[in-house]
PDB file with SEQRES, HELIX, SHEET and CRYST1 records, atoms N, CA, C and O in Angstrom:
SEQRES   1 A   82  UNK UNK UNK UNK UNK UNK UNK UNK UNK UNK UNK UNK UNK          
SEQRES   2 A   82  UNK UNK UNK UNK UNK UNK UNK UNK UNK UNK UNK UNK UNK          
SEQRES   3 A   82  UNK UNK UNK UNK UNK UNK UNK UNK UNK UNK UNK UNK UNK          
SEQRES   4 A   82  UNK UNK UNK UNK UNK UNK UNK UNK UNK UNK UNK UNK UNK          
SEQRES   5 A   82  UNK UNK UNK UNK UNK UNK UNK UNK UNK UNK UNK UNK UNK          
SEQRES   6 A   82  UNK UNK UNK UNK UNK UNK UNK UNK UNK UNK UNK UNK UNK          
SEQRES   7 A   82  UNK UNK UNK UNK                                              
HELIX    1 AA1 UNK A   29  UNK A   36  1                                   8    
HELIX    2 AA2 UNK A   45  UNK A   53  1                                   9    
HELIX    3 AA3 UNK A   55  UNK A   60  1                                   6    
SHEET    1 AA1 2 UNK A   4  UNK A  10  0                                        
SHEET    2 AA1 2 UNK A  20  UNK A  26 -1                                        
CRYST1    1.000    1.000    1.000  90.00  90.00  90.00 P 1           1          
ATOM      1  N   UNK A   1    -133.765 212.695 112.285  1.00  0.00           N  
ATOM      2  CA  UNK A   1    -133.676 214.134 112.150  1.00  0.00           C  
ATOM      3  C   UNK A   1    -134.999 214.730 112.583  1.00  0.00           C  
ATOM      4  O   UNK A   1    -136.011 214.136 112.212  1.00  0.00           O  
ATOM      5  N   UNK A   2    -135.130 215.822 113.317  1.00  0.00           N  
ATOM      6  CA  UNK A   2    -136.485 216.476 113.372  1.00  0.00           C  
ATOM      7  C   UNK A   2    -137.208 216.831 112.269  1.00  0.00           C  
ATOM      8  O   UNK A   2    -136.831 217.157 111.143  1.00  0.00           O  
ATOM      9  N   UNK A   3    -137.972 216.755 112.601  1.00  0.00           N  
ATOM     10  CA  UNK A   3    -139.155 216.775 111.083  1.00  0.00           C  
ATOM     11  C   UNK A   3    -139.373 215.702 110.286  1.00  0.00           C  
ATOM     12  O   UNK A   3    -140.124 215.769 109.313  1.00  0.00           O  
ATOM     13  N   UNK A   4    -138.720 214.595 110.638  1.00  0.00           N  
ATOM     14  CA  UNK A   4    -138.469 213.942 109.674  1.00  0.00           C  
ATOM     15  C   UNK A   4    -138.817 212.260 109.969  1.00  0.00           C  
ATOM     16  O   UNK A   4    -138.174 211.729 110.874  1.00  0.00           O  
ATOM     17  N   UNK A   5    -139.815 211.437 109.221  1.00  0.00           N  
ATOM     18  CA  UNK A   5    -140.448 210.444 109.954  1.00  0.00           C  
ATOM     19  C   UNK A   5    -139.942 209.382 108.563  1.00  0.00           C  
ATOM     20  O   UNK A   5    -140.158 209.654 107.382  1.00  0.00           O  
ATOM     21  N   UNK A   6    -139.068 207.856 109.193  1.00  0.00           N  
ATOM     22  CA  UNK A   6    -138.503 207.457 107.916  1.00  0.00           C  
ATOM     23  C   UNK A   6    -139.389 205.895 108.434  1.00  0.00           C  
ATOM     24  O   UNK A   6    -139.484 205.665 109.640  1.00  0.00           O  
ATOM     25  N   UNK A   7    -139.944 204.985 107.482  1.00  0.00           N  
ATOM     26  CA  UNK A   7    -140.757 203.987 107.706  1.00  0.00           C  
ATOM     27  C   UNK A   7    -140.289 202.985 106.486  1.00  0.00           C  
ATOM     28  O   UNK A   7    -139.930 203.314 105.355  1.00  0.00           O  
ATOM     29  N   UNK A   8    -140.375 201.941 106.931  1.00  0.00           N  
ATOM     30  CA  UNK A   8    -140.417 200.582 105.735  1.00  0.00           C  
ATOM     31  C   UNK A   8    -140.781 199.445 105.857  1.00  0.00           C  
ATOM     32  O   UNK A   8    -140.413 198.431 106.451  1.00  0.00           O  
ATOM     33  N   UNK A   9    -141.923 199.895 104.908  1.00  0.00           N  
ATOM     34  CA  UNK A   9    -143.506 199.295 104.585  1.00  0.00           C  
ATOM     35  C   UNK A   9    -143.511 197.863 103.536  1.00  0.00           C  
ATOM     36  O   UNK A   9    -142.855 197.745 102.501  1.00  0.00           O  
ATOM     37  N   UNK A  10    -144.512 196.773 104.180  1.00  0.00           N  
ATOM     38  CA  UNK A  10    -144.255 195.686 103.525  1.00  0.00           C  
ATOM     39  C   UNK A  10    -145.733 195.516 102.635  1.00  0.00           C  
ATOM     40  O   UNK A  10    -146.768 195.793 103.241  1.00  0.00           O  
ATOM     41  N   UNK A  11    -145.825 195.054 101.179  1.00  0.00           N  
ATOM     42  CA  UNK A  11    -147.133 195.208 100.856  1.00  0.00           C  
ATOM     43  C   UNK A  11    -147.650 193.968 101.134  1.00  0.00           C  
ATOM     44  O   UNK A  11    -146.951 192.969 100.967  1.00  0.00           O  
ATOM     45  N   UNK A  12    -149.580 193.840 101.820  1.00  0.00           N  
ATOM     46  CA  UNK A  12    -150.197 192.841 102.053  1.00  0.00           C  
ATOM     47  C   UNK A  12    -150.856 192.473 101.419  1.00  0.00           C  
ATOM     48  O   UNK A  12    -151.145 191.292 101.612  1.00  0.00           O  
ATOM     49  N   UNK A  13    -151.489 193.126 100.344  1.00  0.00           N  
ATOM     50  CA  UNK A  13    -152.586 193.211  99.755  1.00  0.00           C  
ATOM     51  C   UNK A  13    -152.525 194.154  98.243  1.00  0.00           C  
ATOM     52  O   UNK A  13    -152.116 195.293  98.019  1.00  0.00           O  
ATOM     53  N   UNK A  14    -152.989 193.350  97.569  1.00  0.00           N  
ATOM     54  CA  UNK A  14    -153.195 194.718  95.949  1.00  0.00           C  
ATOM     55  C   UNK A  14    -151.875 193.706  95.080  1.00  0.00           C  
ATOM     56  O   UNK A  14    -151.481 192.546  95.193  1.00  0.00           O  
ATOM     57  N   UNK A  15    -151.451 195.067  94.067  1.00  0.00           N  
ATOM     58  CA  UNK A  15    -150.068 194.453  93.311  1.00  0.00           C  
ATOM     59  C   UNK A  15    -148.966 194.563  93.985  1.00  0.00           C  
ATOM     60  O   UNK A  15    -147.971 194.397  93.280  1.00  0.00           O  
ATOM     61  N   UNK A  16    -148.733 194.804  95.212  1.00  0.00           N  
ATOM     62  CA  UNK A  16    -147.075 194.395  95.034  1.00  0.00           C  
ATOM     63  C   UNK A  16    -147.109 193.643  96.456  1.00  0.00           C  
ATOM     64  O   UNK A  16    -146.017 193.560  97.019  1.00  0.00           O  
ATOM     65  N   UNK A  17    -148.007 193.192  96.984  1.00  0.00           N  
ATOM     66  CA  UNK A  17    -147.803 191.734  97.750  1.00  0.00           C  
ATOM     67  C   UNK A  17    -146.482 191.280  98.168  1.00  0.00           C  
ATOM     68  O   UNK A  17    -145.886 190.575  97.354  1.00  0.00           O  
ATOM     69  N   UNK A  18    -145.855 191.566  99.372  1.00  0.00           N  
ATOM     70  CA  UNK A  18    -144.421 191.023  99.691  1.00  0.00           C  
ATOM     71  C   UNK A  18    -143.721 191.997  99.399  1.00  0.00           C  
ATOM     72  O   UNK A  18    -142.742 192.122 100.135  1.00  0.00           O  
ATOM     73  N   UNK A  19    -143.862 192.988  98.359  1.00  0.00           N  
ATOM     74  CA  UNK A  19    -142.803 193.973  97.716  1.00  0.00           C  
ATOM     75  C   UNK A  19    -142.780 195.041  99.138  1.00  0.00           C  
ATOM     76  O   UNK A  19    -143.708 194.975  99.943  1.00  0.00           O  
ATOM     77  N   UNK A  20    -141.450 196.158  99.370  1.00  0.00           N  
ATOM     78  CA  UNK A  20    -141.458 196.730 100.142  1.00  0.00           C  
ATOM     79  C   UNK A  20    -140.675 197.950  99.493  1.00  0.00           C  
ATOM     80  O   UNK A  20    -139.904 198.060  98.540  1.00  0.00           O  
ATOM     81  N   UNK A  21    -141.233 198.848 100.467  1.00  0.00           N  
ATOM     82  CA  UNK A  21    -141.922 200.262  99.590  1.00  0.00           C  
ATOM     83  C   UNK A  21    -140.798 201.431 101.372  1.00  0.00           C  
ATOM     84  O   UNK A  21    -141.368 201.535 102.458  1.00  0.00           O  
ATOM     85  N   UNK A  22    -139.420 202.022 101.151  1.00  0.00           N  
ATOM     86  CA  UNK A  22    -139.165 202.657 102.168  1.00  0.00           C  
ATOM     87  C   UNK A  22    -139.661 204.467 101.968  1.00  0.00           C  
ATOM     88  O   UNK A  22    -139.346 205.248 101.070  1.00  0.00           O  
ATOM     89  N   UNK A  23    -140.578 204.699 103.252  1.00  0.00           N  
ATOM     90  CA  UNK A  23    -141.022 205.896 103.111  1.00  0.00           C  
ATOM     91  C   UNK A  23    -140.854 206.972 103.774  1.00  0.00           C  
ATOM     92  O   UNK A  23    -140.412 206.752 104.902  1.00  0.00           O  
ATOM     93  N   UNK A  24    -141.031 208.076 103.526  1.00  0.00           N  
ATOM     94  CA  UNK A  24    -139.992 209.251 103.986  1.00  0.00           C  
ATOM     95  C   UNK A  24    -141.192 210.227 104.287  1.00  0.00           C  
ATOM     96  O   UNK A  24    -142.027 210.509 103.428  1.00  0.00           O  
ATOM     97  N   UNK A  25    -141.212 210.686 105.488  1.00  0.00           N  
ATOM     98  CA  UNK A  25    -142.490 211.745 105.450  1.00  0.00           C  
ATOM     99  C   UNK A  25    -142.096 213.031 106.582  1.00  0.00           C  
ATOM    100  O   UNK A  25    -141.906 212.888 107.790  1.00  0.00           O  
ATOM    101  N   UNK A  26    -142.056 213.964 106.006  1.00  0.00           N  
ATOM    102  CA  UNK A  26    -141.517 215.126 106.285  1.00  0.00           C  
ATOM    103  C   UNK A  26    -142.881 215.953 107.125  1.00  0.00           C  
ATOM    104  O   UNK A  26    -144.079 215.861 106.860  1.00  0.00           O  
ATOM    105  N   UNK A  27    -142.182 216.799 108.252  1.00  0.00           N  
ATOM    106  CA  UNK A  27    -143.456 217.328 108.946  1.00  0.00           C  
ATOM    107  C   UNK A  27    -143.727 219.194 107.562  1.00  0.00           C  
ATOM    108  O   UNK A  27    -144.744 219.889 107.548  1.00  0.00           O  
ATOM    109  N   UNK A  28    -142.703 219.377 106.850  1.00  0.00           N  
ATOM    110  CA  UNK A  28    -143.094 220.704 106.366  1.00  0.00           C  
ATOM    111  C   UNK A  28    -141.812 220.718 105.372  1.00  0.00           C  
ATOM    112  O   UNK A  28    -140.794 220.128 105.735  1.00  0.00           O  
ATOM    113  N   UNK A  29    -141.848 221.318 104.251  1.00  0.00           N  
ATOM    114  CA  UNK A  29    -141.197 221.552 103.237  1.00  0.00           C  
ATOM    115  C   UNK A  29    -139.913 222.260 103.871  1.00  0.00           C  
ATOM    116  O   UNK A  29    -138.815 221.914 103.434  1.00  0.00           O  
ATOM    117  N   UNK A  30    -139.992 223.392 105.040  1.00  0.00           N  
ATOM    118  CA  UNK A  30    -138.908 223.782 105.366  1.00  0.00           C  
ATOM    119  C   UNK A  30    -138.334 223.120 106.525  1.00  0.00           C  
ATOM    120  O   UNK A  30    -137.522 223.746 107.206  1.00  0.00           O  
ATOM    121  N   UNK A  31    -138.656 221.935 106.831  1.00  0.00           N  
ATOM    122  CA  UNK A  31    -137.838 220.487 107.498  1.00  0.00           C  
ATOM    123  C   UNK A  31    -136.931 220.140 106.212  1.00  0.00           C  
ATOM    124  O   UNK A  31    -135.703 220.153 106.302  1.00  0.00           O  
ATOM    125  N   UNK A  32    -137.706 219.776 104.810  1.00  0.00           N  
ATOM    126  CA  UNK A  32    -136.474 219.299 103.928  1.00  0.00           C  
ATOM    127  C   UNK A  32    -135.752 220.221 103.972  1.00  0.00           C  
ATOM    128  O   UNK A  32    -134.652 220.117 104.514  1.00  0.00           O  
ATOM    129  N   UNK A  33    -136.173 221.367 103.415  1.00  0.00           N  
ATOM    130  CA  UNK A  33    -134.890 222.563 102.877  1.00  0.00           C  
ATOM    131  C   UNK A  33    -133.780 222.489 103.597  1.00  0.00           C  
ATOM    132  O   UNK A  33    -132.633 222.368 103.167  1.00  0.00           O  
ATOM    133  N   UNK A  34    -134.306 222.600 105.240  1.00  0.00           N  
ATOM    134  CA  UNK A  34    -133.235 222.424 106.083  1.00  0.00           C  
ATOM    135  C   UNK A  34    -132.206 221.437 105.639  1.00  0.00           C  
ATOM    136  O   UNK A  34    -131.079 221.788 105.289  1.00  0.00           O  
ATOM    137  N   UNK A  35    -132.559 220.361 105.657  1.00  0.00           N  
ATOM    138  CA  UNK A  35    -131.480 219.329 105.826  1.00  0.00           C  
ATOM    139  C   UNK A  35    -131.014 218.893 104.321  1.00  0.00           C  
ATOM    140  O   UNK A  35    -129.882 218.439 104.154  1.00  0.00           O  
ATOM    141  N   UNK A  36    -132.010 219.059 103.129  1.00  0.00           N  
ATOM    142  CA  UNK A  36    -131.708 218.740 101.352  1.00  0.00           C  
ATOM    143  C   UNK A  36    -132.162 219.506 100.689  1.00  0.00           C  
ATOM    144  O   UNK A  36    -133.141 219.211 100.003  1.00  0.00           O  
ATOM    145  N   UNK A  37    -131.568 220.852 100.661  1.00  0.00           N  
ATOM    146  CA  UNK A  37    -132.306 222.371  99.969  1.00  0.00           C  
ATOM    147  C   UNK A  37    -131.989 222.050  98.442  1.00  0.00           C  
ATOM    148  O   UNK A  37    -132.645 222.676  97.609  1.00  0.00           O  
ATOM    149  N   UNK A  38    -131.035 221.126  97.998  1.00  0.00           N  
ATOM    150  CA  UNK A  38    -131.052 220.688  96.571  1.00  0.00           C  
ATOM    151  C   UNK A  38    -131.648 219.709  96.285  1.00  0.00           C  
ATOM    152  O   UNK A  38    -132.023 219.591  95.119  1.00  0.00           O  
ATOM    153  N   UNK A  39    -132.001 218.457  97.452  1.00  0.00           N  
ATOM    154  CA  UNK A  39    -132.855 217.124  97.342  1.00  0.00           C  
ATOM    155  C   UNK A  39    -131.681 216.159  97.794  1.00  0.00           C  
ATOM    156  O   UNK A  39    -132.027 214.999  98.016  1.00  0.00           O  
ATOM    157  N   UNK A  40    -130.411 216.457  97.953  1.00  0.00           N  
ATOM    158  CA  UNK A  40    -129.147 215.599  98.335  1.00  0.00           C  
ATOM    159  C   UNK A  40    -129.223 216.021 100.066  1.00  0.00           C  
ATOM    160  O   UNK A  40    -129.207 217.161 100.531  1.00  0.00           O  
ATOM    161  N   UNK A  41    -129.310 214.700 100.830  1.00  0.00           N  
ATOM    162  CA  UNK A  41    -128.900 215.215 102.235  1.00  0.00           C  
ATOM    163  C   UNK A  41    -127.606 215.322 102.252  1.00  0.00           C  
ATOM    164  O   UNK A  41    -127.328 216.000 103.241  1.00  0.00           O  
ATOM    165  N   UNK A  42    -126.273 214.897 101.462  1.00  0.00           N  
ATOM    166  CA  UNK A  42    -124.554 215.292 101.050  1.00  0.00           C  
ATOM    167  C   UNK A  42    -124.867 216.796 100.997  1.00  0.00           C  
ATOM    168  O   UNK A  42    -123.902 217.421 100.557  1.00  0.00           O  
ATOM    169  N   UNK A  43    -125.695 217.404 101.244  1.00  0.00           N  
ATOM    170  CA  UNK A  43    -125.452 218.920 100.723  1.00  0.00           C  
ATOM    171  C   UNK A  43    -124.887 219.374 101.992  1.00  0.00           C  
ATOM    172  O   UNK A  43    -123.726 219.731 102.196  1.00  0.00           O  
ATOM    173  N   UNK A  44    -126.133 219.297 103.052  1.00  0.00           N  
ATOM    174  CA  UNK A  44    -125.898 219.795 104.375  1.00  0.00           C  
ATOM    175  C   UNK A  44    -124.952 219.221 105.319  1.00  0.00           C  
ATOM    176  O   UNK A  44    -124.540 218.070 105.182  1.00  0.00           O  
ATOM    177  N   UNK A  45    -124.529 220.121 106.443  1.00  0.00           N  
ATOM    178  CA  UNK A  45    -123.765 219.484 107.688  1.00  0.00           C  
ATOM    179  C   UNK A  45    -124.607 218.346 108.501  1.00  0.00           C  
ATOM    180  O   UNK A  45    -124.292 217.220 108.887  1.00  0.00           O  
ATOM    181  N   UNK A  46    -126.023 219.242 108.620  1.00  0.00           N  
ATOM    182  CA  UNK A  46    -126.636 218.022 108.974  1.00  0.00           C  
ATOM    183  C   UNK A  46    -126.887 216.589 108.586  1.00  0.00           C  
ATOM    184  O   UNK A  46    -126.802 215.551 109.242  1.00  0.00           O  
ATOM    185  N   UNK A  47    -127.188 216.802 107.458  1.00  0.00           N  
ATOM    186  CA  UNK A  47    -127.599 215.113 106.480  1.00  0.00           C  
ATOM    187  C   UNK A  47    -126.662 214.356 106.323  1.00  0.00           C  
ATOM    188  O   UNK A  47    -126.826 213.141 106.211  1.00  0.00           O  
ATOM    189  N   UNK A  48    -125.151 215.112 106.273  1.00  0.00           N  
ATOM    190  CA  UNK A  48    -123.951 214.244 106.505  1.00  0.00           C  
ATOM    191  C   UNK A  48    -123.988 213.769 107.163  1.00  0.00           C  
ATOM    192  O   UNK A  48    -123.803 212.556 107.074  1.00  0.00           O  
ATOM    193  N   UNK A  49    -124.347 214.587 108.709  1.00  0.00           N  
ATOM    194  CA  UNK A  49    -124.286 213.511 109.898  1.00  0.00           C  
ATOM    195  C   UNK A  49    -125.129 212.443 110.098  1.00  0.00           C  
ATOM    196  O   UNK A  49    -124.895 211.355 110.626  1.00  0.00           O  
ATOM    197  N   UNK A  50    -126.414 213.005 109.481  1.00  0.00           N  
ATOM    198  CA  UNK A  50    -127.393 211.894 109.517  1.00  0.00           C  
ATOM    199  C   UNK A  50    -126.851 210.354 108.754  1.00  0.00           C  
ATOM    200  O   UNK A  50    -126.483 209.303 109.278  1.00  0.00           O  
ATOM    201  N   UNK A  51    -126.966 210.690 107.534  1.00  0.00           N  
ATOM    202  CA  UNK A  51    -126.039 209.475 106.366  1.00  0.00           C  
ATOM    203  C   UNK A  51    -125.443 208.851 107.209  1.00  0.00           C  
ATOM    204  O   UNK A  51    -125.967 207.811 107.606  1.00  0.00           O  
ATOM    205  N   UNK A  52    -124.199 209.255 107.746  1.00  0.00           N  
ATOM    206  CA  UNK A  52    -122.990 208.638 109.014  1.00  0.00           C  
ATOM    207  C   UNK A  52    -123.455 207.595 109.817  1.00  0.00           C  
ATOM    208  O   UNK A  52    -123.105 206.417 109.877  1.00  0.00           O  
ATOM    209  N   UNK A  53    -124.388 208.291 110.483  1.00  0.00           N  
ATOM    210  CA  UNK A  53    -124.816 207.758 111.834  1.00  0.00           C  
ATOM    211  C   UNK A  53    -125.795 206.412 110.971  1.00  0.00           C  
ATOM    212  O   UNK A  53    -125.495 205.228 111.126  1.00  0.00           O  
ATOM    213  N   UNK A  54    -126.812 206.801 110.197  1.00  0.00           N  
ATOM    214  CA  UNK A  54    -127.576 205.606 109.555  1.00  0.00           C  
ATOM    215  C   UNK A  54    -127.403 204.817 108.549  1.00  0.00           C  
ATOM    216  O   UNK A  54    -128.146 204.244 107.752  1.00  0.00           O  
ATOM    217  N   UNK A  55    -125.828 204.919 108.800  1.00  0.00           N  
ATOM    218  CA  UNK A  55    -125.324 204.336 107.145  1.00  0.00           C  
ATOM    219  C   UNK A  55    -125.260 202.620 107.482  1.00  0.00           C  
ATOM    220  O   UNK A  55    -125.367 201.820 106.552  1.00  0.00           O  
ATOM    221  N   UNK A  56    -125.099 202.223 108.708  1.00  0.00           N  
ATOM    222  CA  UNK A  56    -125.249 200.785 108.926  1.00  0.00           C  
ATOM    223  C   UNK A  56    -127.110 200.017 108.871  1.00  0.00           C  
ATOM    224  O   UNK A  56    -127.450 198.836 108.802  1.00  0.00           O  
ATOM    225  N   UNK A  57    -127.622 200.783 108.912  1.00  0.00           N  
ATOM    226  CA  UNK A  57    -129.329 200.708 108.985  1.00  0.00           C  
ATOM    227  C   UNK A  57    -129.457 200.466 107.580  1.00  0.00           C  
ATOM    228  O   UNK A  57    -129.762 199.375 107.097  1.00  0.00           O  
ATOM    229  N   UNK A  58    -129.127 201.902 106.699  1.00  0.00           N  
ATOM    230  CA  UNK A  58    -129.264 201.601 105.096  1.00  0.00           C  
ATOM    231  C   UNK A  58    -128.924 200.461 104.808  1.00  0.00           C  
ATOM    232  O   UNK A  58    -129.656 199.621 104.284  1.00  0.00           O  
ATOM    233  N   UNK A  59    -127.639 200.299 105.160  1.00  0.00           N  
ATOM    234  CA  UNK A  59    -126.943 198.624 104.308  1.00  0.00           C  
ATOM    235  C   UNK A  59    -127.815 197.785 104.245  1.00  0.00           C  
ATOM    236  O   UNK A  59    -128.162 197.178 103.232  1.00  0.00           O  
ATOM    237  N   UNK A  60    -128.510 197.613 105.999  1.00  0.00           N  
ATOM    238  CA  UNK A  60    -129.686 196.151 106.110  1.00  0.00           C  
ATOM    239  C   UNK A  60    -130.557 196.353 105.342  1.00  0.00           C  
ATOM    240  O   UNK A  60    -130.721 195.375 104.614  1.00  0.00           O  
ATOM    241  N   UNK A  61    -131.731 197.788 104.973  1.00  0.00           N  
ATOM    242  CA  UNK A  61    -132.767 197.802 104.246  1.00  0.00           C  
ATOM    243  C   UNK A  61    -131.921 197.889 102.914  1.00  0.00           C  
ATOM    244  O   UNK A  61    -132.607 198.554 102.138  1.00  0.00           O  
ATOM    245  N   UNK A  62    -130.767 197.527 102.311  1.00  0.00           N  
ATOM    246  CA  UNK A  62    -130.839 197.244 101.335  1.00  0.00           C  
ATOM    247  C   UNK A  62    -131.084 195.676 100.771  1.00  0.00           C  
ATOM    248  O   UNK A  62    -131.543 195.505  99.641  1.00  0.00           O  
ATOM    249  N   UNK A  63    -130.784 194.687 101.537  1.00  0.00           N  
ATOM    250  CA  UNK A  63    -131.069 193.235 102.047  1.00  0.00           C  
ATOM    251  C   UNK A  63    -132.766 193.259 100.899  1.00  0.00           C  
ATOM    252  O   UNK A  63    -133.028 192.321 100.146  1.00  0.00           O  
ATOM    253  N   UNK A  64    -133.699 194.543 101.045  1.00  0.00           N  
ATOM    254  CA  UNK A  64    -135.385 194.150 101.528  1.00  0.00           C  
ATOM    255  C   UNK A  64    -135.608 195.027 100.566  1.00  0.00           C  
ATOM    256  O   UNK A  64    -136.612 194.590 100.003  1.00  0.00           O  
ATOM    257  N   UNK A  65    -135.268 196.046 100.010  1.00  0.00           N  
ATOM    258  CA  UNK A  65    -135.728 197.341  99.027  1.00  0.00           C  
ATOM    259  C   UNK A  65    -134.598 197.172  98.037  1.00  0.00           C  
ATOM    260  O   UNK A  65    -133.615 196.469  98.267  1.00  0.00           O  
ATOM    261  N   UNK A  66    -134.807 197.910  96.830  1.00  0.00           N  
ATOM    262  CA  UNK A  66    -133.868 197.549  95.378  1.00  0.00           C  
ATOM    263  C   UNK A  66    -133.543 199.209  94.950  1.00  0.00           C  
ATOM    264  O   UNK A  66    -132.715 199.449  94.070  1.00  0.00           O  
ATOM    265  N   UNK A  67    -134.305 200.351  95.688  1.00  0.00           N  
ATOM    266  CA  UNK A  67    -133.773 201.718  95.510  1.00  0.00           C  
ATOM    267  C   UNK A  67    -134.090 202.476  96.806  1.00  0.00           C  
ATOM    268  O   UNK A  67    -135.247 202.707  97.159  1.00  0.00           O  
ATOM    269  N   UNK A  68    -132.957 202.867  97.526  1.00  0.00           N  
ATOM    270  CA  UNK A  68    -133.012 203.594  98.612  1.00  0.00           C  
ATOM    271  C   UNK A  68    -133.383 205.466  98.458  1.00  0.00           C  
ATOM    272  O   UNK A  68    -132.975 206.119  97.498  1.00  0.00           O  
ATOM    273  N   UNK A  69    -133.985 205.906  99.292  1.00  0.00           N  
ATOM    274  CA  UNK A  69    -134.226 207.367  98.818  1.00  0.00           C  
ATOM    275  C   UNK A  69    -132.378 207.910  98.321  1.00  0.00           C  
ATOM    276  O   UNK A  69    -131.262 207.742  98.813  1.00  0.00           O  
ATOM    277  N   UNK A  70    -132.834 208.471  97.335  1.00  0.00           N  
ATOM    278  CA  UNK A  70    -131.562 209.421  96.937  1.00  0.00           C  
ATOM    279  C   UNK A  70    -130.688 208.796  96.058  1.00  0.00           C  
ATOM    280  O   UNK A  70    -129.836 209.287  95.317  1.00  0.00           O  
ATOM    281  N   UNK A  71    -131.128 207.262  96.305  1.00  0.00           N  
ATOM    282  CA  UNK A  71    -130.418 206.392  95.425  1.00  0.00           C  
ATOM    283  C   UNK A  71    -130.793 206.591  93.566  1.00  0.00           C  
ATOM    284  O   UNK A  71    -130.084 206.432  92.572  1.00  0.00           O  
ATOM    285  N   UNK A  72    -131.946 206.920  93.709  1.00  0.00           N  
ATOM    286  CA  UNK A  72    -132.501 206.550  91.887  1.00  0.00           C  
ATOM    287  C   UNK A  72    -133.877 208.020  92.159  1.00  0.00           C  
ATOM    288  O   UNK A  72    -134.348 208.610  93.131  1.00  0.00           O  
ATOM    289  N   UNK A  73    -134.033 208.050  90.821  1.00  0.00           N  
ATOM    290  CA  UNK A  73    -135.043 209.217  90.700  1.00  0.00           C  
ATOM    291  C   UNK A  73    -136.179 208.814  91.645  1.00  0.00           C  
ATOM    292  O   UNK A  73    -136.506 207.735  92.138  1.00  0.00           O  
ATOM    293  N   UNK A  74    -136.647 210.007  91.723  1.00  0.00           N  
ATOM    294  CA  UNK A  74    -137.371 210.288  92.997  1.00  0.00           C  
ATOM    295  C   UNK A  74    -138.261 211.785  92.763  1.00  0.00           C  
ATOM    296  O   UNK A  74    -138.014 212.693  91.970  1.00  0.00           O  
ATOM    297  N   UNK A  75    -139.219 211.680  93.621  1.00  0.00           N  
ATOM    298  CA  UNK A  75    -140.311 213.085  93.473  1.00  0.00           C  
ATOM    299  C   UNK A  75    -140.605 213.144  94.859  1.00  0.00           C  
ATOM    300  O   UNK A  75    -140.517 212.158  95.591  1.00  0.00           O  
ATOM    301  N   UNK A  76    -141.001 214.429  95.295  1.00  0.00           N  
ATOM    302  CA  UNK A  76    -141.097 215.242  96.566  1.00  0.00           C  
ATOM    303  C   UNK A  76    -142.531 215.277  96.250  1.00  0.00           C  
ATOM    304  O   UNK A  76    -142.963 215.544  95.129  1.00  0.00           O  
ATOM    305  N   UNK A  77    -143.322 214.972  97.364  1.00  0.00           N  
ATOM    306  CA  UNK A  77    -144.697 215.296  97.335  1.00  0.00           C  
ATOM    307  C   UNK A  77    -145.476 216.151  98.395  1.00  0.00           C  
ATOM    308  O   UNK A  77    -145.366 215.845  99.583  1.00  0.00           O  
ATOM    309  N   UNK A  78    -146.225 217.165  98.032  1.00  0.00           N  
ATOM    310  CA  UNK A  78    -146.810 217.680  99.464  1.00  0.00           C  
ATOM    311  C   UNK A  78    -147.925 217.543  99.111  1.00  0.00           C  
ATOM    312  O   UNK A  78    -148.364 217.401  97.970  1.00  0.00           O  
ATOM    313  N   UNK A  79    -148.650 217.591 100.461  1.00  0.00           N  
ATOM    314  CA  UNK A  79    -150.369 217.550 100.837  1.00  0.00           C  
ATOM    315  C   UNK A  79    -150.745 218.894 100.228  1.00  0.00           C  
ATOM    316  O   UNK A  79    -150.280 219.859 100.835  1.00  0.00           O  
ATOM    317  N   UNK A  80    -151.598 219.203  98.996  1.00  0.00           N  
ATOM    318  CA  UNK A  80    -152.356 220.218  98.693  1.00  0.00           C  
ATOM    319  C   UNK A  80    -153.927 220.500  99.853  1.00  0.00           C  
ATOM    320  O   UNK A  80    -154.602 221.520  99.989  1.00  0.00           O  
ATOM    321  N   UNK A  81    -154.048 219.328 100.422  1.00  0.00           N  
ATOM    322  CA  UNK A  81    -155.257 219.219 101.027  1.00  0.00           C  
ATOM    323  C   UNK A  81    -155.149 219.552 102.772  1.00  0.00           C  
ATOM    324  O   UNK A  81    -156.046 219.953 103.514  1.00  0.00           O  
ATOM    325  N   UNK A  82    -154.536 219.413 102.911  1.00  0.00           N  
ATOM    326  CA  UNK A  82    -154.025 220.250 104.373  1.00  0.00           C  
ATOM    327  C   UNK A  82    -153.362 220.729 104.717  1.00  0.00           C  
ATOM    328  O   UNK A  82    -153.435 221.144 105.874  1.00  0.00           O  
TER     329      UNK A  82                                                      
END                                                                             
């Protein structure tokens, strides 16, 4: 989706060593609104389509991760610093 940068990160080093961490990084708060103005991408036309199209991708990173975004509680974070 535009705005929207999705990554999954393996840990090397520290406490979670091997553990993997999938991350979601948004270019601007009104990139989410667009597509999860409640925090559900099921809300929008868009995020449906998105879900659709990446719903065979999810399955595999479920293989490697134990909570997918949207799957289990979750917090939205923005940069106060830039």
């Amino acid at each position: 989706m535009p705005g929207w940068r999705f990554s999954l990160l393996k840990g090397d080093r520290g406490d979670e060593v091997g553990q993997y961490l999938a991350l979601v990084e948004l270019e601007s708060i009104e990139a989410r609104d667009r597509v999860a103005p409640n925090g559900r991408l099921e809300d929008t036309d868009e995020g449906r389509q998105w879900v659709t199209a990446v719903g065979p991708l999810m399955e595999q990173w479920r293989e490697y991760v134990t909570q997918i975004p949207g799957d289990a509680p979750y917090t939205d974070y923005h940069d106060i610093l830039g």
